[in-house]
ZAROSE-667518 format. One record per residue (C-alpha): x, y, z; residue in three letters. Coordinates in steps of 0.5 Angstrom, whole numbers, padded with zeros to 4 digits, always signed. Each point is the difference from the previous one (the first is absolute). Layout:
! ZAROSE-667518
XYZALA ...
! end
This chain:
! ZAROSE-667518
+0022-0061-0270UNK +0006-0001-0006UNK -0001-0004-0006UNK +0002-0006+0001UNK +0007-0003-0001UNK +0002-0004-0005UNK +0006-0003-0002UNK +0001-0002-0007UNK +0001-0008-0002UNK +0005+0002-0006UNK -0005-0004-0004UNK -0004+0004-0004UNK -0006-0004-0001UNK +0001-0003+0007UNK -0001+0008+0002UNK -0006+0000-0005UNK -0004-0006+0004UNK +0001+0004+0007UNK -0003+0007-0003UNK -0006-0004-0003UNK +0000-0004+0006UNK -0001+0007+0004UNK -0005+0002-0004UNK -0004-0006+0001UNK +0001+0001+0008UNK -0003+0006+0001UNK -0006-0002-0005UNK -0001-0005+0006UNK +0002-0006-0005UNK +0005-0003+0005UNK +0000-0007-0002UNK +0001+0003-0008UNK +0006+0005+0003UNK +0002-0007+0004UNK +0001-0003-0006UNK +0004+0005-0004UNK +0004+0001+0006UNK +0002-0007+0000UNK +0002+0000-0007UNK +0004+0005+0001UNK +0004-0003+0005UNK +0002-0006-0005UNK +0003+0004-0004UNK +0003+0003+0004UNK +0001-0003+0007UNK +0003+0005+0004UNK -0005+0005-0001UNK +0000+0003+0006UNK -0006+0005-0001UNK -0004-0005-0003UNK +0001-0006+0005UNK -0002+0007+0006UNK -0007+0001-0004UNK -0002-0008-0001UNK +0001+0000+0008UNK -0004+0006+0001UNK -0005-0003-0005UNK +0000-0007+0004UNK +0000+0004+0007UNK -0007+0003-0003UNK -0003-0006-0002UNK +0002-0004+0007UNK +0005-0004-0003UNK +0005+0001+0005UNK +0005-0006-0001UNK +0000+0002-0007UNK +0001+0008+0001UNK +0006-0002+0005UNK +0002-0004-0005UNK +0001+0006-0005UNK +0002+0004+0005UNK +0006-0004+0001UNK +0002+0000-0007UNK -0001+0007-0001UNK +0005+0001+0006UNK +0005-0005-0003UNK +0000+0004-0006UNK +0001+0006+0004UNK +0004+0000+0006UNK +0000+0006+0002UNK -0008+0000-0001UNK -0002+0006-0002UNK -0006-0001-0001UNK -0001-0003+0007UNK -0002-0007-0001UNK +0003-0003+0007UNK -0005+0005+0003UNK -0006-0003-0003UNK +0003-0007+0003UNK +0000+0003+0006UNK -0007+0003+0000UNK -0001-0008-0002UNK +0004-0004+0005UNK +0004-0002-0004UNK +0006+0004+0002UNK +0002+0003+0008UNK -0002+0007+0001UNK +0007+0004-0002UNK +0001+0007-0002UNK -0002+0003-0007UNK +0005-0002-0006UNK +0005+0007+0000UNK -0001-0001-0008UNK -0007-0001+0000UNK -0001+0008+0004UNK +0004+0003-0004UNK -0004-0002-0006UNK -0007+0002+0003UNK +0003+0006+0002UNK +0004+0002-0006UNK -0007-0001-0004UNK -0004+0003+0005UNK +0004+0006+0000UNK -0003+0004-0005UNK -0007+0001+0003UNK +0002-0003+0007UNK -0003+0007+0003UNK -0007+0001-0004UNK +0000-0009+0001UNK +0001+0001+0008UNK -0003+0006+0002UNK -0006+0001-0005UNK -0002-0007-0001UNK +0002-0003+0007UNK -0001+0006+0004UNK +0007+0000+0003UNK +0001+0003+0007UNK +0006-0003+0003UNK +0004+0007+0000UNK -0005+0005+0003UNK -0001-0006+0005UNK +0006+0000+0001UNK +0001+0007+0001UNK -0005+0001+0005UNK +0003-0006+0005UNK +0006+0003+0000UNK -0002+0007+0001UNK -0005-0004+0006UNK +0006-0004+0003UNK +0005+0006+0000UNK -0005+0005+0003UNK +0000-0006+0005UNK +0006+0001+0002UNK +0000+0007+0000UNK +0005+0000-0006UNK +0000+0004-0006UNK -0001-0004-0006UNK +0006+0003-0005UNK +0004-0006-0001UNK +0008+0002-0004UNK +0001-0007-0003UNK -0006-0004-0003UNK +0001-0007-0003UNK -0006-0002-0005UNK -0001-0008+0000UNK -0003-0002-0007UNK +0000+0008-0002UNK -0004-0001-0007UNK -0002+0006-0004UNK +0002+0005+0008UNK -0007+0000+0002UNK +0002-0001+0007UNK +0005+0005-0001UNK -0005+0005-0002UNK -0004-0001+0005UNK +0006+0001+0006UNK +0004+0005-0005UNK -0001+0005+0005UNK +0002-0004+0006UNK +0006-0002-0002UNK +0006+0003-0002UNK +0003-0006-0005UNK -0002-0006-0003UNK +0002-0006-0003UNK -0004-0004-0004UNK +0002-0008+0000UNK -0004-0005-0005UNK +0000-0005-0004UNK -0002+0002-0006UNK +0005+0005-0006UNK -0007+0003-0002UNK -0003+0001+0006UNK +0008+0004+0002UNK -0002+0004-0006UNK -0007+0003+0002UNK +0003+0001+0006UNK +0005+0004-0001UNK -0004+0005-0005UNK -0003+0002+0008UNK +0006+0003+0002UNK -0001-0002+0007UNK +0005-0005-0001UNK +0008+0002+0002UNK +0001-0007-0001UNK -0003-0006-0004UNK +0002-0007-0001UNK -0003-0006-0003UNK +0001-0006+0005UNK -0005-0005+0004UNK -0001+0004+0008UNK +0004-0005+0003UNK +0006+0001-0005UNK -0001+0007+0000UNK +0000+0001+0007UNK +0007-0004+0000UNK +0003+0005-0002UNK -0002+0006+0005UNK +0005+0001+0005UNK -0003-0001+0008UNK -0005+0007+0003UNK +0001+0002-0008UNK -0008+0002+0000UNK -0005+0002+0006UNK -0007-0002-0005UNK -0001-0006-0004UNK -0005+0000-0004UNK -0005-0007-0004UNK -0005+0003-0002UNK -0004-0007-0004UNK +0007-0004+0000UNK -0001-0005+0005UNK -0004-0003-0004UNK +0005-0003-0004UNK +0004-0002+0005UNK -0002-0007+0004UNK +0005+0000+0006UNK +0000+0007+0003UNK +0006-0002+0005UNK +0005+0001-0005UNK -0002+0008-0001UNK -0002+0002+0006UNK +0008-0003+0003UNK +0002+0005-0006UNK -0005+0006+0002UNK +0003-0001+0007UNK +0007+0000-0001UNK +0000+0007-0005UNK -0005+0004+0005UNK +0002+0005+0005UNK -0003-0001+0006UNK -0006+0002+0001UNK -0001+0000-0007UNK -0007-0004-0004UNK -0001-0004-0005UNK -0007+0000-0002UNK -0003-0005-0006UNK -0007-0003-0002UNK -0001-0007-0001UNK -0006-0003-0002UNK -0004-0005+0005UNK -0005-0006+0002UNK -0003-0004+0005UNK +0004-0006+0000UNK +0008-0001+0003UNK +0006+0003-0003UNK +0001+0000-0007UNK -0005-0001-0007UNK +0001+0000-0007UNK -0006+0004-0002UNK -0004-0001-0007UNK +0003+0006-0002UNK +0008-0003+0001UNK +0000+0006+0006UNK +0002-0003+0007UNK -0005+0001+0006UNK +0004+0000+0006UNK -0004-0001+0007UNK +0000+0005+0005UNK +0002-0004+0005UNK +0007-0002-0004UNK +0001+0007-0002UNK +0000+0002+0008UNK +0004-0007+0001UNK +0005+0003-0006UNK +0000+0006+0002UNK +0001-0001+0009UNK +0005-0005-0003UNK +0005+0005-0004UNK +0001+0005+0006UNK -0006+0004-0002UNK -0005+0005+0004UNK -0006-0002-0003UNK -0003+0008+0000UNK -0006-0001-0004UNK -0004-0006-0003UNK -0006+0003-0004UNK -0006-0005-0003UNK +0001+0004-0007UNK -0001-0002-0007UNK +0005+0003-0005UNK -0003-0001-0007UNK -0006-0004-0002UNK -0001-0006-0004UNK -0006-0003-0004UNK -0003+0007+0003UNK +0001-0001+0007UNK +0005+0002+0004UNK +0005-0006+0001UNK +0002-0001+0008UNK +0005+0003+0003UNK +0004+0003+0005UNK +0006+0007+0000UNK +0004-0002+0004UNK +0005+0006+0004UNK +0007-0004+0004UNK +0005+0004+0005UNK +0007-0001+0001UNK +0001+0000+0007UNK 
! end
């Protein structure tokens, strides 16, 4: 995973106190690193990454009024929350489930970028393009329809690996994420004729009615809680007969999670209501895992949606 975020206080020795503070939390001395932290933050009250690590080290010791305490702070002191603290307040209750900060995905993708691929592929076992692949393939020899598409849209396109994995299917591609970086290593493939750095929705927006016959997500709803807003969008810039196909993470409960890793799980009974509730044929709905976590693979489903 990147290296961690931080946003300097302005105050050397403020500064100086969260670095210490850092090598104490990973020595395991939490309360010491608490300690540290809440120094710094004297010195420096709007401290944004110093109050995100106290709430981090509050959560882990169980003191939850304390960490949404701190996390609070350290979205005061950053607004546009880069460090993703409103979603720690979500995981505790603190907060309604809403959408990722666009500032905070951009930031952990934008660091991400330089080993996003050994990261992702190496390390976690990632897969969701081939699945992807493999369900087109299957839905399109379903419907005894060649498997060549001339305009392809790749949703959160990261370094193009989803792009590599249909080159050969598809005659043009464009490239939507949030992320500058990411846009950068993508654009090394060559795969795209376009590439725009913008959330999905945004991105969308901007492509005129029956623009594309594909649209990819491969290991981007996961970022995304609501799925409405990008299903609409994918159904308008399809042709007819065209697919949208994208992995989602899931669990057993109802509708929409936040899991530990501030990766959102979507139930496959919401996906399907989703997707019927667009417009959408649902041609293909796989019980498949698209990448592992703590080394087993993290539930999911690929998903294969027709324009009638």
């Amino acid at each position: 995973m990147p290296a961690r975020l931080f946003l300097s206080s302005g105050d050397m020795i403020a500064d100086r106190r969260f670095e210490f503070a850092r090598d104490l939390q990973l020595k395991g001395d939490l309360a010491a690193a608490a300690e540290l932290l809440l120094q710094a933050t004297e010195l420096a009250p709007n401290f944004a990454s110093a109050w995100f690590a106290l709430g981090q080290i509050r959560a882990r010791l169980g003191e939850d009024d304390a960490a949404i305490t701190a996390f609070r702070r350290a979205w005061r002191a950053d607004p546009d929350d880069r460090h993703g603290a409103s979603l720690h307040l979500m995981r505790l209750g603190a907060e309604p489930l809403a959408g990722m900060p666009q500032a905070y995905v951009q930031a952990l993708f934008d660091q991400y970028a330089p080993r996003f691929e050994a990261a992702l592929v190496d390390d976690l076992g990632y897969r969701g393009p081939s699945l992807l692949f493999k369900a087109v393939l299957s839905v399109r020899a379903a419907a005894n329809k060649p498997a060549f598409f001339e305009r392809a849209i790749d949703l959160g396109c990261g370094t193009g690996l989803a792009a590599t994995a249909f080159a050969k299917n598809v005659d043009r591609f464009i490239g939507i994420d949030l992320s500058p970086r990411m846009i950068e290593r993508a654009r090394l493939t060559g795969l795209y004729a376009e590439l725009e750095v913008a959330d999905m929705v945004q991105g969308l927006r901007g492509k005129p009615d029956a623009s594309a016959d594909l649209v990819l997500a491969a290991d981007a709803m996961v970022y995304v809680s609501d799925l409405a807003p990008v299903l609409r969008e994918v159904m308008r810039v399809l042709i007819s007969g065209g697919l949208f196909a994208f992995t989602v993470e899931t669990h057993d409960g109802e509708d929409v999670t936040l899991g530990q890793g501030l990766r959102y799980a979507h139930s496959a009974p919401y996906v399907r209501a989703q997707v019927a509730a667009s417009g959408f044929t649902l041609a293909q709905c796989e019980d498949l895992s698209a990448r592992n976590e703590d080394n087993l693979p993290a539930p999911g489903l690929v998903v294969v949606a027709s324009k009638p």
